[in-house]
C-alpha positions as CSV (number, residue, x, y, z in Angstrom):
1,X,-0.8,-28.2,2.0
2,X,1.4,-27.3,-0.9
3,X,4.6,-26.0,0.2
4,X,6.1,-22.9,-1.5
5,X,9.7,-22.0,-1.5
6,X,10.2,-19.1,0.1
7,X,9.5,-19.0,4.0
8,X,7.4,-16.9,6.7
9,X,10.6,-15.4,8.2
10,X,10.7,-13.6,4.3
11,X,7.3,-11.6,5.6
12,X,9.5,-10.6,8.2
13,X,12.6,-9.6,6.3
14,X,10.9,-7.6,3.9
15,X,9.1,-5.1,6.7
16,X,11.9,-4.9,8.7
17,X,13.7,-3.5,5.2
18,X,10.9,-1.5,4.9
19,X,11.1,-0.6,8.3
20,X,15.1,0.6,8.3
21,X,14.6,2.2,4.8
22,X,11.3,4.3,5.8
23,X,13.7,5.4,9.0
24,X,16.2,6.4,6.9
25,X,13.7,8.5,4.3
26,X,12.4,10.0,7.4
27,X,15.4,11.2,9.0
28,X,16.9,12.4,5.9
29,X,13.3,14.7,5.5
30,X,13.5,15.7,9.0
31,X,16.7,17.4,8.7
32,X,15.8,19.0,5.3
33,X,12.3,20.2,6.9
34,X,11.5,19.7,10.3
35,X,11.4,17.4,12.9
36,X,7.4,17.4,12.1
37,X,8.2,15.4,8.9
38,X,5.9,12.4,10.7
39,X,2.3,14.3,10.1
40,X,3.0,15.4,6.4
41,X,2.2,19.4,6.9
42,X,5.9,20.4,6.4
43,X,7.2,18.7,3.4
44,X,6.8,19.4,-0.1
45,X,4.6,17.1,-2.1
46,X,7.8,15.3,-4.2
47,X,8.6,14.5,-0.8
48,X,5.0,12.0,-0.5
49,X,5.8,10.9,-4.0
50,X,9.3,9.4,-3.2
51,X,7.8,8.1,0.2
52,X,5.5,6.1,-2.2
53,X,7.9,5.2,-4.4
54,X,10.0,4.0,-1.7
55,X,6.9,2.1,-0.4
56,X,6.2,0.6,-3.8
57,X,9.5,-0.5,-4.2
58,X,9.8,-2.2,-1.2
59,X,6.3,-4.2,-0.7
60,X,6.3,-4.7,-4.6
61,X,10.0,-5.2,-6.1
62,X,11.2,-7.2,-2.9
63,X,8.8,-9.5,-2.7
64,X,9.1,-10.0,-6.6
65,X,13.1,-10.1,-6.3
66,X,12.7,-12.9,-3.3
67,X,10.3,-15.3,-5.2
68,X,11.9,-14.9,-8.9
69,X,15.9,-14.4,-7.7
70,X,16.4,-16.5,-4.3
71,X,14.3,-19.2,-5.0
72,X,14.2,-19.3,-8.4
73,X,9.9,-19.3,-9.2
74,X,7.8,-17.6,-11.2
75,X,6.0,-14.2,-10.4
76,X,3.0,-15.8,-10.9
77,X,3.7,-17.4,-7.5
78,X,2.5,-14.5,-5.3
79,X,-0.5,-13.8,-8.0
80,X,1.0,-11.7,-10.6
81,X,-0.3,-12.0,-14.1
82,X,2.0,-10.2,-16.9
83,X,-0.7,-9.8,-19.1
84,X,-4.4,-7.7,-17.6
85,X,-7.1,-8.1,-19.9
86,X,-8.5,-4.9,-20.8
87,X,-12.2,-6.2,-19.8
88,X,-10.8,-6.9,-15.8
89,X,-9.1,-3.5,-16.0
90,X,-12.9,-1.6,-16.4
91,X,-14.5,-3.9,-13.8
92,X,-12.0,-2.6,-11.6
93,X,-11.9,1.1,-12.6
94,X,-16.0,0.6,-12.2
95,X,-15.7,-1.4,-8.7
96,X,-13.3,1.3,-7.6
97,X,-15.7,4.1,-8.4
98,X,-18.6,2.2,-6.9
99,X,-17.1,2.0,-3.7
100,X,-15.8,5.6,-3.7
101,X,-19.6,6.8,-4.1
102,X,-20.3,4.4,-1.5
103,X,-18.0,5.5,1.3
104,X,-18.9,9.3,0.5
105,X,-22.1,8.1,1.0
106,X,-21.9,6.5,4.3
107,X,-19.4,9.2,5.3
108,X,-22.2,11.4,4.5
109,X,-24.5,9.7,6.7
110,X,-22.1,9.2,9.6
111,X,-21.4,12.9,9.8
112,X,-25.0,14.2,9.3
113,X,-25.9,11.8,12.7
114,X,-22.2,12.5,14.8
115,X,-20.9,15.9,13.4
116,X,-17.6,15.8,11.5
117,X,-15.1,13.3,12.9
118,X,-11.0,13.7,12.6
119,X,-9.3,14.6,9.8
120,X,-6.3,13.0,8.2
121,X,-3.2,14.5,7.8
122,X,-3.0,13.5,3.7
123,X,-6.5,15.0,3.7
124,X,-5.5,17.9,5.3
125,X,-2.8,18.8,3.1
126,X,-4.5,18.3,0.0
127,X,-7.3,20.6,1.2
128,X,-4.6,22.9,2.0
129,X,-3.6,22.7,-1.6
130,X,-3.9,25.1,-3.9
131,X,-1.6,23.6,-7.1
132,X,-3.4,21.3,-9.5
133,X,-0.3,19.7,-9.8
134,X,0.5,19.8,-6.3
135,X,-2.7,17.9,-5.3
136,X,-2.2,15.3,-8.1
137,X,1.6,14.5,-6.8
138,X,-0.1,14.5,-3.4
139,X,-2.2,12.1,-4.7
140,X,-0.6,10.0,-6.2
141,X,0.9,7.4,-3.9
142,X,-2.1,7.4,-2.0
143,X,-4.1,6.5,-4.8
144,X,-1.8,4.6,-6.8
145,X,1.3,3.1,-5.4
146,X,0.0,2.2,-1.7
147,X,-2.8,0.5,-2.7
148,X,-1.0,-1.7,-5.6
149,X,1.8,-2.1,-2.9
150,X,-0.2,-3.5,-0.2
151,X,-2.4,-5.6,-2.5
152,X,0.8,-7.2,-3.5
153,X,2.6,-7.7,-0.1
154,X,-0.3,-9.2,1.5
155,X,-3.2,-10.5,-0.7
156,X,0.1,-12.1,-3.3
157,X,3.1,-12.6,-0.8
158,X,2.0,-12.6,2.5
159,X,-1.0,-14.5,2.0
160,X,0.1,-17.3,-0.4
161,X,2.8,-18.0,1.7
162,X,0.1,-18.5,4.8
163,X,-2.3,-20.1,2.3
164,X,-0.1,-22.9,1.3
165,X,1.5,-23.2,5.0
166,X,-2.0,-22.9,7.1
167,X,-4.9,-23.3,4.5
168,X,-7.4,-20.7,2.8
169,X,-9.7,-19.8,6.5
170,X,-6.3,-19.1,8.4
171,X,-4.5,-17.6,5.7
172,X,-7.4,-14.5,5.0
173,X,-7.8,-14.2,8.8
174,X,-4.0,-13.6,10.1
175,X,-3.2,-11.6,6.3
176,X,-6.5,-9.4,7.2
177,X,-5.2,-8.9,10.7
178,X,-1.6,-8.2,10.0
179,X,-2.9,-5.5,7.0
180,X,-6.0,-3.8,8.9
């Protein structure tokens, strides 16, 4: 296996920073709004958009930092590209809304045969919402930053790390497991 630089126990650091920071965030937002800060209902919508900024820049930047500062490689390490043609930037915008259609679909189905099932907190808010530009900053980190975030942590950091440790079959199963 090829060895890369940085080490499994850098997985490790970088959620337990995300885990002291998102504490922090949270206590801070429960004393400006209420102890029920956890389910979403009670904060205003800047309030998602800086927990998804604060998400993004842990999962994205610290990853990024570790690989390029500490040890001194490229970002292209962990899978980033500084360049996206524009041709893989419509695949992705058409594979994106493939799949939406798809899981409205099956949620469709699944609710026709078993009734309506829980609802989501996010969801609940932004059916709650009657601002166009409240629903978009609602929207927006769930749309935008988590995803990007996650993809980088685990499919680029977490993933390469495992991949070049533990090979390809053990590196998608414990990344998969670790991200479900």
């Amino acid at each position: 296996m090829e060895n890369t630089k940085w080490r499994i126990l850098d997985i490790f650091v970088v959620l337990a920073i995300y885990a002291v920071v998102m504490t922090v965030l949270y206590g801070i937002g429960a004393a400006l709004f209420g102890t029920d800060i956890l389910d979403g209902l009670n904060s205003p919508p800047w309030f998602s958009v800086l927990e998804g900024l604060v998400e993004f820049s842990v999962f994205v930047f610290l990853p990024v930092l570790i690989v390029t500062r500490a040890y001194k490689t490229k970002v292209k390490e962990i899978g980033l590209e500084t360049l996206v043609s524009l041709p893989a930037v419509w695949v992705g915008i058409f594979s994106g809304a493939v799949l939406w259609a798809t899981v409205l679909l099956v949620n469709y189905l699944i609710e026709s045969v078993f009734g309506p099932g829980p609802t989501h907190p996010d969801i609940e808010r932004l059916s709650a919402t009657s601002s166009a530009i409240d629903y978009l900053l609602l929207s927006f980190p769930v749309l935008i930053l988590t995803p990007i975030s996650e993809e980088v942590y685990a499919r680029g950091f977490v993933y390469t790390i495992l991949r070049k440790r533990y090979g390809i079959v053990a590196a998608m199963v414990a990344s998969s497991v670790l991200f479900a």
